[in-house]
C-alpha positions as CSV (number, residue, x, y, z in Angstrom):
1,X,0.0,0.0,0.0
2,X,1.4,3.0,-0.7
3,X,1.6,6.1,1.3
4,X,-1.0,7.7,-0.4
5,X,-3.5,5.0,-0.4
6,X,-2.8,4.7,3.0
7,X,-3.5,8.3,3.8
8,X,-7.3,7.7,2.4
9,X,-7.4,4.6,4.1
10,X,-7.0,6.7,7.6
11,X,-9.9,8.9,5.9
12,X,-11.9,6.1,5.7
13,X,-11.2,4.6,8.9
14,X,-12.3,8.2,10.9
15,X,-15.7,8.2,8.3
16,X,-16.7,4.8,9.9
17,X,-15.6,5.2,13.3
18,X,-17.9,8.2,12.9
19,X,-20.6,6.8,11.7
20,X,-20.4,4.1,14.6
21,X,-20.2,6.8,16.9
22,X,-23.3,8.3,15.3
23,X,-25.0,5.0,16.1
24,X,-23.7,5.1,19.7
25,X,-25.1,8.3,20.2
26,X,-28.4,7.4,18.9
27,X,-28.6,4.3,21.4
28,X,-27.9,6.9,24.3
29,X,-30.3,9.5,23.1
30,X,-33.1,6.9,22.7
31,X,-33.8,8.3,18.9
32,X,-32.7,8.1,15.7
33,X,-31.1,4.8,15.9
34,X,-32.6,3.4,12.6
35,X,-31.0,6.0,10.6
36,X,-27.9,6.1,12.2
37,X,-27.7,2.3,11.1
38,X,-28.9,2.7,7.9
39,X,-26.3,5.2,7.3
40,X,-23.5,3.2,8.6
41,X,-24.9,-0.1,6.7
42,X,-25.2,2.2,3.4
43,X,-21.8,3.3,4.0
44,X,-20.2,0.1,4.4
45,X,-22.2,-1.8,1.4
46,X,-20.6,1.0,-1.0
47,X,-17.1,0.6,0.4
48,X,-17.4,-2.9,-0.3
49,X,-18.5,-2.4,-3.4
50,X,-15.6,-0.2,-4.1
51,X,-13.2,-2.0,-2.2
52,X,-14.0,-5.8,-3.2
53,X,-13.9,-6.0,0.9
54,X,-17.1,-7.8,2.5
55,X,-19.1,-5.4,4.1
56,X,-18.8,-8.2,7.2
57,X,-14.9,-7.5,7.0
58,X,-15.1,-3.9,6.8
59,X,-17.5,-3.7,9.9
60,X,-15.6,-6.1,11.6
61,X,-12.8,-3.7,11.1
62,X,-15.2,-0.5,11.7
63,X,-15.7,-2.3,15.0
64,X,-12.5,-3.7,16.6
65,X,-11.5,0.1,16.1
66,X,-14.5,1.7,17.9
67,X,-13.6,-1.0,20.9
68,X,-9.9,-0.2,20.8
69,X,-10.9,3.9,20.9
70,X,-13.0,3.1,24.0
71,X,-11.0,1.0,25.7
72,X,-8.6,3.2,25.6
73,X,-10.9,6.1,27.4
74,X,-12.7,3.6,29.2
75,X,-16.0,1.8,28.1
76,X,-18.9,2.1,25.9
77,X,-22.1,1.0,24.4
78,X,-21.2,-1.0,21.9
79,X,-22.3,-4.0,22.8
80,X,-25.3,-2.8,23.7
81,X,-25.2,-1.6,19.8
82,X,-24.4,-4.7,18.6
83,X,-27.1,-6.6,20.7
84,X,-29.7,-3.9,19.2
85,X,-28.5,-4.6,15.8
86,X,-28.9,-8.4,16.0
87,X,-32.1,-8.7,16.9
88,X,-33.0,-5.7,14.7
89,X,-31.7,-8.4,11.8
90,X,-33.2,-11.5,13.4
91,X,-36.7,-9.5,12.9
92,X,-36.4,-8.8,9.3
């Protein structure tokens, strides 16, 4: 990869974590959760698409780097996320 690439791969990294957080902060609010996921899941089917990455892969990665952040300051909802998500998928 070269140093370039790997510049607008940082980019994309801080655009997911973002839109993750966005999700988080939705849970915590108690509103807009559905379109903070939607968001996020439309974000990450067109980087696959443009990336030839699954979007499982690329969430996976969104992820462990959201849990990394917050275990670095200390906790989080996420898997209070990921548990809404589920059975948010399980229902459809």
């Amino acid at each position: 990869m070269s140093e370039e690439q790997f510049k607008i791969w940082k980019q994309v990294e801080a655009k997911g974590l973002e839109k993750l957080e966005n999700i988080e902060k939705a849970i915590l609010a108690k509103e807009g959760f559905e379109e903070a996921r939607k968001d996020y899941c439309d974000f990450v089917d067109r980087l696959a698409e443009t990336t030839g990455l699954t979007s499982g892969e690329l969430d996976r990665c969104f992820t462990t780097l959201l849990a990394e952040k917050k275990a670095r300051r200390g906790g989080s909802c996420l898997a209070e996320w990921k548990r809404i998500w589920k059975n948010k998928k399980n229902k459809q």
